[in-house]
mmCIF file as Biopython writes it, N, C-alpha, C and O atoms, coordinates in Angstrom:
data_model
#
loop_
_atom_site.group_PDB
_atom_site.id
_atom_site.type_symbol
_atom_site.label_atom_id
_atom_site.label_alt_id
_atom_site.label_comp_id
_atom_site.label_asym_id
_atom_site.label_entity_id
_atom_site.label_seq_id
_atom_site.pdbx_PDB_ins_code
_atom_site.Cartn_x
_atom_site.Cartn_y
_atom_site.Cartn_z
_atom_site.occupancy
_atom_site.B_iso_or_equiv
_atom_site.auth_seq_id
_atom_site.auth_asym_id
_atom_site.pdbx_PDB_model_num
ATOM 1   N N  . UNK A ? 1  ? 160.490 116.243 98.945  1.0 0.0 1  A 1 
ATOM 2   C CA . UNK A ? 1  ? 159.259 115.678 98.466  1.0 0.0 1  A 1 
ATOM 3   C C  . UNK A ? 1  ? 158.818 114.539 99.393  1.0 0.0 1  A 1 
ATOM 4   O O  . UNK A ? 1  ? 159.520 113.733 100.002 1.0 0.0 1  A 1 
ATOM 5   N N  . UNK A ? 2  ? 157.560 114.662 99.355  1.0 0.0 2  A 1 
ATOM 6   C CA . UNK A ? 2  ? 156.710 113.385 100.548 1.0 0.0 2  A 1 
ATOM 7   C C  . UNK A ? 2  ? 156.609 111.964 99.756  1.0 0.0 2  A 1 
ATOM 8   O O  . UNK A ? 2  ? 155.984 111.905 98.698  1.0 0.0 2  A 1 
ATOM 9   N N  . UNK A ? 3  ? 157.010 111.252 100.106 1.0 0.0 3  A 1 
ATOM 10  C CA . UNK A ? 3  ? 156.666 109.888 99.306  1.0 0.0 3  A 1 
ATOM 11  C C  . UNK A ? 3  ? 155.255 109.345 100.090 1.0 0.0 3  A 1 
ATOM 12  O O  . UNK A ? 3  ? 155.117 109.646 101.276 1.0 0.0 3  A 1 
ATOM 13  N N  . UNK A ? 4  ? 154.550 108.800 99.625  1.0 0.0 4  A 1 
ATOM 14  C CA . UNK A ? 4  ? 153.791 107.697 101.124 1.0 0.0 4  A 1 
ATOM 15  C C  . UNK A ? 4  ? 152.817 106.519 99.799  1.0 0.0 4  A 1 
ATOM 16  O O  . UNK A ? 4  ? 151.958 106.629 98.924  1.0 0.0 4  A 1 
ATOM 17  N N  . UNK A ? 5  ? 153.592 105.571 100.370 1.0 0.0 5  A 1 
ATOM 18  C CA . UNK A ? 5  ? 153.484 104.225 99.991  1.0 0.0 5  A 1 
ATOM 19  C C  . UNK A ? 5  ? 151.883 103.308 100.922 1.0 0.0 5  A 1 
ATOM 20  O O  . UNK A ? 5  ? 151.820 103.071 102.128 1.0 0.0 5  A 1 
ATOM 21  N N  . UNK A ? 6  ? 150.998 103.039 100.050 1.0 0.0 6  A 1 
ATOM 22  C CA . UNK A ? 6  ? 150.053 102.571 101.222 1.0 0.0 6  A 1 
ATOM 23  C C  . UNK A ? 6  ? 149.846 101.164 100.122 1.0 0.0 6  A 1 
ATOM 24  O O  . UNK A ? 6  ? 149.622 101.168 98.912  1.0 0.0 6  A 1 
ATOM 25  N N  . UNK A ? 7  ? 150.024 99.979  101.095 1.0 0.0 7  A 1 
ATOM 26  C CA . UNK A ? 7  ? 149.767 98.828  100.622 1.0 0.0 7  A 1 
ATOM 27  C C  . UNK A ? 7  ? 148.511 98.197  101.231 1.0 0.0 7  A 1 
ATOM 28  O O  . UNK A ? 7  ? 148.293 98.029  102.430 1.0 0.0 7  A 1 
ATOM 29  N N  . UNK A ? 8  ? 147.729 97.880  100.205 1.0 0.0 8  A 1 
ATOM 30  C CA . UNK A ? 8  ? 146.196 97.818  100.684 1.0 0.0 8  A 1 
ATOM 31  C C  . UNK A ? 8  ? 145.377 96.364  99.955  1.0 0.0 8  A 1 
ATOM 32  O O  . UNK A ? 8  ? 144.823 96.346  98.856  1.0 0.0 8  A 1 
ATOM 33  N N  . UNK A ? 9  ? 145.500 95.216  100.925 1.0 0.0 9  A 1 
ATOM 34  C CA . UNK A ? 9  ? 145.084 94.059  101.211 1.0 0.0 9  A 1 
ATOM 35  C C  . UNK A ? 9  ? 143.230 93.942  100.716 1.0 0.0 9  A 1 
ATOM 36  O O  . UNK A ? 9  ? 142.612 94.460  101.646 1.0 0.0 9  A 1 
ATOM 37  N N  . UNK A ? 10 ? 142.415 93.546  99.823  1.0 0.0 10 A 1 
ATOM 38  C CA . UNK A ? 10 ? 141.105 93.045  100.232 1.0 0.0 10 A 1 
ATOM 39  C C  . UNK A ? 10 ? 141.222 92.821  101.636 1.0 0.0 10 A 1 
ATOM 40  O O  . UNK A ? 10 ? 142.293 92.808  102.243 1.0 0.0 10 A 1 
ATOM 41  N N  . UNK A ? 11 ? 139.831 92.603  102.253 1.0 0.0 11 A 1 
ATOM 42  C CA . UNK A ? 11 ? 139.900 92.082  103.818 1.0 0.0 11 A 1 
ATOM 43  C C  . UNK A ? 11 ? 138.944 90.789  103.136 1.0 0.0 11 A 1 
ATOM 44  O O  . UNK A ? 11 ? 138.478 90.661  102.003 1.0 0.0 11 A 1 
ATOM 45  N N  . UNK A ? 12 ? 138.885 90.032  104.175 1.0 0.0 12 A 1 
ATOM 46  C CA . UNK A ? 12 ? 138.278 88.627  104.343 1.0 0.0 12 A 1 
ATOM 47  C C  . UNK A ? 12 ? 137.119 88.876  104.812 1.0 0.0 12 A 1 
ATOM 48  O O  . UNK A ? 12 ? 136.840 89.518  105.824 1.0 0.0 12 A 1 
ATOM 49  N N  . UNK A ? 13 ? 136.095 88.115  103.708 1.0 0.0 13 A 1 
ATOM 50  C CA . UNK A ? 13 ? 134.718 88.140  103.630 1.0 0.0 13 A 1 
ATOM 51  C C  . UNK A ? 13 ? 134.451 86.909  104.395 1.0 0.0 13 A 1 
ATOM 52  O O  . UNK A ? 13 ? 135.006 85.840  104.138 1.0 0.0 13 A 1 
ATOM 53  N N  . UNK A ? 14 ? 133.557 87.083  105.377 1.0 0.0 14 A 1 
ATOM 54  C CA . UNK A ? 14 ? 133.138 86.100  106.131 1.0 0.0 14 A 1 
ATOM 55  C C  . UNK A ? 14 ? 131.889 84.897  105.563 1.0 0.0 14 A 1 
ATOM 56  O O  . UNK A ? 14 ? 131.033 84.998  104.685 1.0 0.0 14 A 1 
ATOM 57  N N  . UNK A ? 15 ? 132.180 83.962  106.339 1.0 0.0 15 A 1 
ATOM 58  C CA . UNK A ? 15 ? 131.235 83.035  105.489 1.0 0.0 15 A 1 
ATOM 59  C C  . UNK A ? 15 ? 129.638 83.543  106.000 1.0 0.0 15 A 1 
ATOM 60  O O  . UNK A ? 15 ? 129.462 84.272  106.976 1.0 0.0 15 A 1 
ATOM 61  N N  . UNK A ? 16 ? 128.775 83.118  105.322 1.0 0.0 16 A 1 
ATOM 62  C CA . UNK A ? 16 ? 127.616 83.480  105.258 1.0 0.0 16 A 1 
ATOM 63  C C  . UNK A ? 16 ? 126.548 82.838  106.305 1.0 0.0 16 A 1 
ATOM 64  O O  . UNK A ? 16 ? 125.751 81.922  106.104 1.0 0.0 16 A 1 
ATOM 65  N N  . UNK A ? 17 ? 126.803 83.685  107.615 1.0 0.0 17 A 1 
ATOM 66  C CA . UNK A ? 17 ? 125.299 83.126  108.895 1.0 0.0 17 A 1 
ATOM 67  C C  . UNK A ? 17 ? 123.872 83.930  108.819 1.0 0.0 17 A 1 
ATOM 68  O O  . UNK A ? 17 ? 123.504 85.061  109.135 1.0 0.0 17 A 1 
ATOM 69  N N  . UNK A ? 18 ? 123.348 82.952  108.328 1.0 0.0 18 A 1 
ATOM 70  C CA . UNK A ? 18 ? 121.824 83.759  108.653 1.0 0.0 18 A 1 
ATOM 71  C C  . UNK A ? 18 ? 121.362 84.240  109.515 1.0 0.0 18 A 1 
ATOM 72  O O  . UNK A ? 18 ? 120.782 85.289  109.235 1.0 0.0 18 A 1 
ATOM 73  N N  . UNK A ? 19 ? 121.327 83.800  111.033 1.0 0.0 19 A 1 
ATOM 74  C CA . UNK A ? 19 ? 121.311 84.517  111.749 1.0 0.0 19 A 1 
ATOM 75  C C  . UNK A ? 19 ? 122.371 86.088  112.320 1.0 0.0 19 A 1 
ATOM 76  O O  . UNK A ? 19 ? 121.746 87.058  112.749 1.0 0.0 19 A 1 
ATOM 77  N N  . UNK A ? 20 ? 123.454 86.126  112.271 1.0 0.0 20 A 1 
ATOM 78  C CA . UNK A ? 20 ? 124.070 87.313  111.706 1.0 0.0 20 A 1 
ATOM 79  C C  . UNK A ? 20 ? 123.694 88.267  110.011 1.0 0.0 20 A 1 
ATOM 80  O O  . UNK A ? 20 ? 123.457 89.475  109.986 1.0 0.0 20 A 1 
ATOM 81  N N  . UNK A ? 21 ? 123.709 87.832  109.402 1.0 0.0 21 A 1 
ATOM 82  C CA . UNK A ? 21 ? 123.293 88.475  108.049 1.0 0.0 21 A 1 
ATOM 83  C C  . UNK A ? 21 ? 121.836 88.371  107.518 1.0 0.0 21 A 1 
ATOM 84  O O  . UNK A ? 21 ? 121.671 88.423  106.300 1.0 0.0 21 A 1 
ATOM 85  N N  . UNK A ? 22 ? 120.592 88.205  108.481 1.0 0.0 22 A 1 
ATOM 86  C CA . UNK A ? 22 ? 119.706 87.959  108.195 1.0 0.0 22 A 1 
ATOM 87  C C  . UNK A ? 22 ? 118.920 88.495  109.221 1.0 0.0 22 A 1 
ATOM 88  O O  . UNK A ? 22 ? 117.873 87.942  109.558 1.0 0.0 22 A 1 
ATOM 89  N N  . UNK A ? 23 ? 119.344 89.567  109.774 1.0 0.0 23 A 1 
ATOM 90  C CA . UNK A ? 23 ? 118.298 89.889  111.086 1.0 0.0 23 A 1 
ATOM 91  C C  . UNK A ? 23 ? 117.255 90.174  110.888 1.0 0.0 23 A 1 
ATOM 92  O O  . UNK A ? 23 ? 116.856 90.126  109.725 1.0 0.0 23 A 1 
ATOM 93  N N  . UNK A ? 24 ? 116.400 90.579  111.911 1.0 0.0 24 A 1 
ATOM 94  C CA . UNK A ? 24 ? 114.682 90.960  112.193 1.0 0.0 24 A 1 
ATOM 95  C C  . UNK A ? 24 ? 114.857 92.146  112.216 1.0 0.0 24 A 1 
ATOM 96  O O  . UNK A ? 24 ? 114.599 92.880  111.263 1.0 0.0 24 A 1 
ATOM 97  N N  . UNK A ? 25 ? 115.339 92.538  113.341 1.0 0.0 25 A 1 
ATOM 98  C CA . UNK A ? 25 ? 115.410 94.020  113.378 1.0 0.0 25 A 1 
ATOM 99  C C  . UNK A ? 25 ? 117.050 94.706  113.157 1.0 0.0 25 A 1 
ATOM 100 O O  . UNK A ? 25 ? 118.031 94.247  113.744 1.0 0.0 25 A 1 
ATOM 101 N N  . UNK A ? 26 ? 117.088 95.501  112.506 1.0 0.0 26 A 1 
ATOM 102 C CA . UNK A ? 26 ? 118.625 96.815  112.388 1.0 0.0 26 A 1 
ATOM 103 C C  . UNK A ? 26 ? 117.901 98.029  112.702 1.0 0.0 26 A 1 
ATOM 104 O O  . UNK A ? 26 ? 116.829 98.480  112.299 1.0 0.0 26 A 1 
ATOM 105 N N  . UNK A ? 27 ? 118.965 98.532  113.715 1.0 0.0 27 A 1 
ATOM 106 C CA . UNK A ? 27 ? 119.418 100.065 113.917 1.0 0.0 27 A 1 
ATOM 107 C C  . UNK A ? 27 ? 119.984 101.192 113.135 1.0 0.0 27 A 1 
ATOM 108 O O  . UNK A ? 27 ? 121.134 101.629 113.190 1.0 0.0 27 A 1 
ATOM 109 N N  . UNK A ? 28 ? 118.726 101.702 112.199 1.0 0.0 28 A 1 
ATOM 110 C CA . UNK A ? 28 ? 118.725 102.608 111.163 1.0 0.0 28 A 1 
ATOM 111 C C  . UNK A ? 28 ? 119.187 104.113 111.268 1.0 0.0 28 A 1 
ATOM 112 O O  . UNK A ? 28 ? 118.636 104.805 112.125 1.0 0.0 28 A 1 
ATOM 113 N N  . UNK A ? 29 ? 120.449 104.842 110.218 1.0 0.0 29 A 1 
ATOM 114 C CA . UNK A ? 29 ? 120.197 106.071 109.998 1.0 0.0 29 A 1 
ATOM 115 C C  . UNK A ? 29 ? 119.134 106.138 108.804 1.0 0.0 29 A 1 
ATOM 116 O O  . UNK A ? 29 ? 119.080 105.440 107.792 1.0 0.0 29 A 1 
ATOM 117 N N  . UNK A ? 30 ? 118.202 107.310 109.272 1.0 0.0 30 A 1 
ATOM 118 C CA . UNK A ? 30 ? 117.228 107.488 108.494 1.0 0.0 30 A 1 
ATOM 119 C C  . UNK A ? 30 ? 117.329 109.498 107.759 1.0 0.0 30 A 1 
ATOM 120 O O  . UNK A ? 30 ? 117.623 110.506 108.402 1.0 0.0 30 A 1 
ATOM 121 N N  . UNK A ? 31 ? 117.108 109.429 106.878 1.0 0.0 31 A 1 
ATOM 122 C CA . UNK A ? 31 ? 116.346 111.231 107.048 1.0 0.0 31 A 1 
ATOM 123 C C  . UNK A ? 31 ? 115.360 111.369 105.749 1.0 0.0 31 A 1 
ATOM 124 O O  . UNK A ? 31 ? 115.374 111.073 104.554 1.0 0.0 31 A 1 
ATOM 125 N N  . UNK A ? 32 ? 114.375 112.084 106.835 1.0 0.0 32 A 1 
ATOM 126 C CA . UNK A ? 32 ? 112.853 112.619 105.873 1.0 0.0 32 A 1 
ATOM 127 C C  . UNK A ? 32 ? 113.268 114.379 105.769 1.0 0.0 32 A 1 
ATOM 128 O O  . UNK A ? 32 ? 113.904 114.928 106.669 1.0 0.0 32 A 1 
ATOM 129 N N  . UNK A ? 33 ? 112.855 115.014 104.695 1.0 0.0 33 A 1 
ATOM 130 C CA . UNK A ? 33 ? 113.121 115.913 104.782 1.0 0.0 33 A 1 
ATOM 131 C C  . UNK A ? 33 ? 113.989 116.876 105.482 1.0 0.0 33 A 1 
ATOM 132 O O  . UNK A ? 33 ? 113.821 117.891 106.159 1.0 0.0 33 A 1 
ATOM 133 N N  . UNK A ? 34 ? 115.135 116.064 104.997 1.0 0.0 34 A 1 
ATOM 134 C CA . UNK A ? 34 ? 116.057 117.008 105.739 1.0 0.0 34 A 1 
ATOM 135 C C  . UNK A ? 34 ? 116.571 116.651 107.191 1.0 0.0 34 A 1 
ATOM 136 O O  . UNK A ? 34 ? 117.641 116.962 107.714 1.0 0.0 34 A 1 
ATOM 137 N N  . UNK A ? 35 ? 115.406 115.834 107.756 1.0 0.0 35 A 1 
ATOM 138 C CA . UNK A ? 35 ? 115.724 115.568 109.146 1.0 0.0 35 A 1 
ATOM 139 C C  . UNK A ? 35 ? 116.131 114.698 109.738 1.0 0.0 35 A 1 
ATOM 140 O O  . UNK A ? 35 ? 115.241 113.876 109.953 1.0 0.0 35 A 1 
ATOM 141 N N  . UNK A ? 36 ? 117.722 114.238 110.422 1.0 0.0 36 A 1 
ATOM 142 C CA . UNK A ? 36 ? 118.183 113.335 110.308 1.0 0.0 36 A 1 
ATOM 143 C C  . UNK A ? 36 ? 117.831 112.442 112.083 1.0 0.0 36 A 1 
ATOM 144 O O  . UNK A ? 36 ? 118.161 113.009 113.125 1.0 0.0 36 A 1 
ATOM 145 N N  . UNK A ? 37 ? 117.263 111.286 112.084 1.0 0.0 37 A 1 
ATOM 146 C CA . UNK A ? 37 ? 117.068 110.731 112.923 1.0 0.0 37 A 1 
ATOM 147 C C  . UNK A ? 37 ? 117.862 109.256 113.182 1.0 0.0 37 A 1 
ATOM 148 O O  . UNK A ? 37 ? 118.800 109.166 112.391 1.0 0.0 37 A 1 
ATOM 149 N N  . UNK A ? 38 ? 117.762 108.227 113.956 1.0 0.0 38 A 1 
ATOM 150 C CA . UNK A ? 38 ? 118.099 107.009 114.030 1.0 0.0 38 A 1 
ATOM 151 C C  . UNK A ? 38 ? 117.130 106.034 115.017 1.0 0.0 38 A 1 
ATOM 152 O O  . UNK A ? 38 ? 116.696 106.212 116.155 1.0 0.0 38 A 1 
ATOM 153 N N  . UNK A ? 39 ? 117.017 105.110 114.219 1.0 0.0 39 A 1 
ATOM 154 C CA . UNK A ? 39 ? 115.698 103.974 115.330 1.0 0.0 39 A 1 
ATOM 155 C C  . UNK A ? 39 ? 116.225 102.525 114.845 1.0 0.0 39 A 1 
ATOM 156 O O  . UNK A ? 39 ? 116.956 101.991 114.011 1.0 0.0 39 A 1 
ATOM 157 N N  . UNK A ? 40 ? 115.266 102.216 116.051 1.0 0.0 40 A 1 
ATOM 158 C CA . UNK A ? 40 ? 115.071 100.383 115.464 1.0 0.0 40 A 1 
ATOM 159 C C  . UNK A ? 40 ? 114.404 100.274 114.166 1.0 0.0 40 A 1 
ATOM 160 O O  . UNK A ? 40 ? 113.530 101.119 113.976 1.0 0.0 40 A 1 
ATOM 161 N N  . UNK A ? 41 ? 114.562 99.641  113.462 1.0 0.0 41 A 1 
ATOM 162 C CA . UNK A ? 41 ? 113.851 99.529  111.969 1.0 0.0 41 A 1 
ATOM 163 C C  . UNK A ? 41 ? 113.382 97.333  112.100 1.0 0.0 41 A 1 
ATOM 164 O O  . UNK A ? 41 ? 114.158 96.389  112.244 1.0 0.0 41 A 1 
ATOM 165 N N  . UNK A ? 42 ? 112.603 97.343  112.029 1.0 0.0 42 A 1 
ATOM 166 C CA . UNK A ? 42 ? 112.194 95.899  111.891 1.0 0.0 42 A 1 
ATOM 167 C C  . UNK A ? 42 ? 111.792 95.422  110.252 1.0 0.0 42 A 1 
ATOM 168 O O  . UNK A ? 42 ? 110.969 96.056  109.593 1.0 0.0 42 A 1 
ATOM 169 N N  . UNK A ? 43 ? 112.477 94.267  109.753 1.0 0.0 43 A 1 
ATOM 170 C CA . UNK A ? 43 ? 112.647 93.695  108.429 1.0 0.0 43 A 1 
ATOM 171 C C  . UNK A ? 43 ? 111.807 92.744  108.279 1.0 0.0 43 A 1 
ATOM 172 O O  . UNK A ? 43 ? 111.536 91.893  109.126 1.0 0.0 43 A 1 
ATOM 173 N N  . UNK A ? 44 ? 111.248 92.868  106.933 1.0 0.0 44 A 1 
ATOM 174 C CA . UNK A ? 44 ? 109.951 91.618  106.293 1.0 0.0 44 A 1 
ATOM 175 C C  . UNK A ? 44 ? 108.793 91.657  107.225 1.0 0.0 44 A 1 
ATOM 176 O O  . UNK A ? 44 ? 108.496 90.642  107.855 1.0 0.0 44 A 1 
ATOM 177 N N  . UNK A ? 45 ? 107.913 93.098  107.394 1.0 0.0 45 A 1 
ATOM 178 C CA . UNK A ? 45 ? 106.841 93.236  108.704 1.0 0.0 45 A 1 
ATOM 179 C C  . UNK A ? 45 ? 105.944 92.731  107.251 1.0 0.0 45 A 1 
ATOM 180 O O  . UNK A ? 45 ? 105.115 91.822  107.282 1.0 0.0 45 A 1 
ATOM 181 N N  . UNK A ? 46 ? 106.261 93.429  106.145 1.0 0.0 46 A 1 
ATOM 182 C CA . UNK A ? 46 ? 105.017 93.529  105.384 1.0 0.0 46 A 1 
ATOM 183 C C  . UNK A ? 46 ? 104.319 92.750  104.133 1.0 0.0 46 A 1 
ATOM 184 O O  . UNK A ? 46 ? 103.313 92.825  103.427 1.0 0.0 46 A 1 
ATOM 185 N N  . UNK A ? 47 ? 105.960 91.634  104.377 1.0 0.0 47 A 1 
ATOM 186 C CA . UNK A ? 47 ? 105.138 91.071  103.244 1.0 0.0 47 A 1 
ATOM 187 C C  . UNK A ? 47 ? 105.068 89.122  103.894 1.0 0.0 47 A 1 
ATOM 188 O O  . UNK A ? 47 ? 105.750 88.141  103.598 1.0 0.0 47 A 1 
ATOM 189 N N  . UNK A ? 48 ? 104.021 89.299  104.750 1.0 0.0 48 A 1 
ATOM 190 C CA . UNK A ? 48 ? 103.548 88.343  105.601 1.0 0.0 48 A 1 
ATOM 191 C C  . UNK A ? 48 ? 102.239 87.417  104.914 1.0 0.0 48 A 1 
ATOM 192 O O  . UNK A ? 48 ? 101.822 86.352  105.369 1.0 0.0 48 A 1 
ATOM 193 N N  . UNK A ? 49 ? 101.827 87.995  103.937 1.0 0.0 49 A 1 
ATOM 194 C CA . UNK A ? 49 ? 100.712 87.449  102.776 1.0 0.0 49 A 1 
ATOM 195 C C  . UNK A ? 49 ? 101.230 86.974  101.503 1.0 0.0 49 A 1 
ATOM 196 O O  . UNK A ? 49 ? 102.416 87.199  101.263 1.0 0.0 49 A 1 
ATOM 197 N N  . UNK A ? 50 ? 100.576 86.398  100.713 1.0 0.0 50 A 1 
ATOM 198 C CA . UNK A ? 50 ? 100.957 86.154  99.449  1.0 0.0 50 A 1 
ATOM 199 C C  . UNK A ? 50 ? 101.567 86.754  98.485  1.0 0.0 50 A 1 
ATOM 200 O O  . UNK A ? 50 ? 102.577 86.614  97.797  1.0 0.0 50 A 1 
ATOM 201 N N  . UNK A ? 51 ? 100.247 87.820  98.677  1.0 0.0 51 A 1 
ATOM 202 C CA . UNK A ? 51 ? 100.446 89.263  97.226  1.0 0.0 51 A 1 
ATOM 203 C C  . UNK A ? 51 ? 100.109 90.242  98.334  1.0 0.0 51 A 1 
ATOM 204 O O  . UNK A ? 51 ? 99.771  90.095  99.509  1.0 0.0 51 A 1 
ATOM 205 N N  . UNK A ? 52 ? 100.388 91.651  97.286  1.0 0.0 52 A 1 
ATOM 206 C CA . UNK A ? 52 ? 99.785  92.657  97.755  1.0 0.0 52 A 1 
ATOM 207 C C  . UNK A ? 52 ? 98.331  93.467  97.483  1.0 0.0 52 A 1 
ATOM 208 O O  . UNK A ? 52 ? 97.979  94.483  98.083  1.0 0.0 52 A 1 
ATOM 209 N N  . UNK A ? 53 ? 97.559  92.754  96.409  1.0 0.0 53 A 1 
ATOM 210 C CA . UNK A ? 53 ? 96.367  92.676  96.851  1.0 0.0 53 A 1 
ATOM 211 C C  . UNK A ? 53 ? 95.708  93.245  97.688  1.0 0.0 53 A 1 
ATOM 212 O O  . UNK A ? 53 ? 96.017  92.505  98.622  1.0 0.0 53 A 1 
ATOM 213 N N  . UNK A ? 54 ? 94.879  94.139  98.239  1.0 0.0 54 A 1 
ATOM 214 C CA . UNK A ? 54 ? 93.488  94.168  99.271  1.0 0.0 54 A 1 
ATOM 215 C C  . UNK A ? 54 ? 92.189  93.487  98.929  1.0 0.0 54 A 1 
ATOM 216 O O  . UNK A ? 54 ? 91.300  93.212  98.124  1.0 0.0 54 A 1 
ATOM 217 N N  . UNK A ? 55 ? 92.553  93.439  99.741  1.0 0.0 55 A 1 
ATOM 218 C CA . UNK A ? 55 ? 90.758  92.278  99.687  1.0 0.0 55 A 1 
ATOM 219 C C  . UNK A ? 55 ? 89.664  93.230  100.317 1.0 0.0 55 A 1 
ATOM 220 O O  . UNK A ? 55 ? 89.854  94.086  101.181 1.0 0.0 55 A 1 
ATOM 221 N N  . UNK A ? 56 ? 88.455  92.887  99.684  1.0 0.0 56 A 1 
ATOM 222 C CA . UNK A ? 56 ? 86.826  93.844  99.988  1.0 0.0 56 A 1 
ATOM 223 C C  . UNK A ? 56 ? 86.974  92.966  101.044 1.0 0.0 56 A 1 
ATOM 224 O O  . UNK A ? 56 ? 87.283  91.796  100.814 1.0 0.0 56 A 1 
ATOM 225 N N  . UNK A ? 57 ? 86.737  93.498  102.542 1.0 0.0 57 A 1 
ATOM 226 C CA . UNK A ? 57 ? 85.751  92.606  103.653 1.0 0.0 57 A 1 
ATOM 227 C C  . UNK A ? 57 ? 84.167  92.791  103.577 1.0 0.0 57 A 1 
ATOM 228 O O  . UNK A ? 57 ? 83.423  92.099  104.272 1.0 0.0 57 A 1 
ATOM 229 N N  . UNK A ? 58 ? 83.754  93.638  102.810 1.0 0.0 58 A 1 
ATOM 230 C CA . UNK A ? 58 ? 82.258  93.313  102.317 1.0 0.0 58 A 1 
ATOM 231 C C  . UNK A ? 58 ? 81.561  92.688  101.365 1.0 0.0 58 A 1 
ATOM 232 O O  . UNK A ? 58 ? 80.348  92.755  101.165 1.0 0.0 58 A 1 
ATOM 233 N N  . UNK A ? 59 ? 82.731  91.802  100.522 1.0 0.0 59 A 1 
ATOM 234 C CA . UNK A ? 59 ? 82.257  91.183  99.267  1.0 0.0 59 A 1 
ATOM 235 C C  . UNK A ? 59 ? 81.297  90.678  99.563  1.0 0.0 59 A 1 
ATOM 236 O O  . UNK A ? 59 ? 80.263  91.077  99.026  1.0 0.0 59 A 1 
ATOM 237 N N  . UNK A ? 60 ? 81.250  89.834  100.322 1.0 0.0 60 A 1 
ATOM 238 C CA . UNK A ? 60 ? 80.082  88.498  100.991 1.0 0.0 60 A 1 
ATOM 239 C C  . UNK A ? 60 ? 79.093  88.781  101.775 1.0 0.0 60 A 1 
ATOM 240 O O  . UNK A ? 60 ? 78.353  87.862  102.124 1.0 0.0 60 A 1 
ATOM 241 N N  . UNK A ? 61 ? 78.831  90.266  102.279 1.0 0.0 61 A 1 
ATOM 242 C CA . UNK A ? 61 ? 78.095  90.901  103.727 1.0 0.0 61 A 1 
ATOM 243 C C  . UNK A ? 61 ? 77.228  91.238  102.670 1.0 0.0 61 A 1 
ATOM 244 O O  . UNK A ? 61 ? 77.392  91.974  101.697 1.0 0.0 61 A 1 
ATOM 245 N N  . UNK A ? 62 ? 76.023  90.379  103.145 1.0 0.0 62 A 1 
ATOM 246 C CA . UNK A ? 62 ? 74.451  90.406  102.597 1.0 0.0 62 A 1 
ATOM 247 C C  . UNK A ? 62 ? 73.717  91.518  103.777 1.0 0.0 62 A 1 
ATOM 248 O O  . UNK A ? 62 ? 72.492  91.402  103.813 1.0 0.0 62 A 1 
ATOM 249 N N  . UNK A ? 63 ? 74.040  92.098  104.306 1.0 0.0 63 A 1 
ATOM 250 C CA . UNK A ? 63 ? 73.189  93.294  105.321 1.0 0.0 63 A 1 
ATOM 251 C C  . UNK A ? 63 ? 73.515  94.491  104.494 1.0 0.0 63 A 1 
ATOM 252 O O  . UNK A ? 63 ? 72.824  95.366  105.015 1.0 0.0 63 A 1 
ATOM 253 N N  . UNK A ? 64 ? 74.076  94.959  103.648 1.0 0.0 64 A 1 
ATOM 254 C CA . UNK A ? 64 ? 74.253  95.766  102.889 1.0 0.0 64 A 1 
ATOM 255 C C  . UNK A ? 64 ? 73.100  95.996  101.601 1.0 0.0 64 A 1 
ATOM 256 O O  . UNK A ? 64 ? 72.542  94.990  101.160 1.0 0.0 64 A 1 
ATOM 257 N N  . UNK A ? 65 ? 72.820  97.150  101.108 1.0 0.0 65 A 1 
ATOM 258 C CA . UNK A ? 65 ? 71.742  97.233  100.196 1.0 0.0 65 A 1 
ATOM 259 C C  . UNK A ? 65 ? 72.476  97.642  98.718  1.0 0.0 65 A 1 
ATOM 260 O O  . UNK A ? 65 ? 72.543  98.785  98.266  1.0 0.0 65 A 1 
ATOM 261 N N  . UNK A ? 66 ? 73.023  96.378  98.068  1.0 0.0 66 A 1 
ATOM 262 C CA . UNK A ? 66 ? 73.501  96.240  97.187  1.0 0.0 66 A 1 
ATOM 263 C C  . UNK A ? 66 ? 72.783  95.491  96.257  1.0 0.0 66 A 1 
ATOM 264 O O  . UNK A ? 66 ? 73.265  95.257  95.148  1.0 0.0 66 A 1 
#
């Protein structure tokens, strides 16, 4: 008979750098339908405004026949 004994330690969680654990951009596995790709992926592009909201850019445009 096989014995096998595996003694298994937590590992050590590193302290917390923002610049390490907080990047701009990561190197993504991605897949859309099925199709498996990998890219640069860039973090927080989209929420650079307040809300998500759209705003009319014609609210105020008096050349319009409203």
């Amino acid at each position: 008979m096989i014995r096998i004994d595996i003694d298994w330690e937590q590992p050590e969680v590193p302290e917390y750098d923002p610049e390490i654990h907080n990047p701009e951009k990561v190197f993504a596995f991605l897949c859309y339908r099925g199709v498996h790709y990998a890219k640069w992926v860039y973090l927080n592009v989209f929420m650079e405004g307040p809300t998500w909201f759209l705003n009319n850019p014609r609210k105020d445009d008096t050349t319009t026949n409203s």
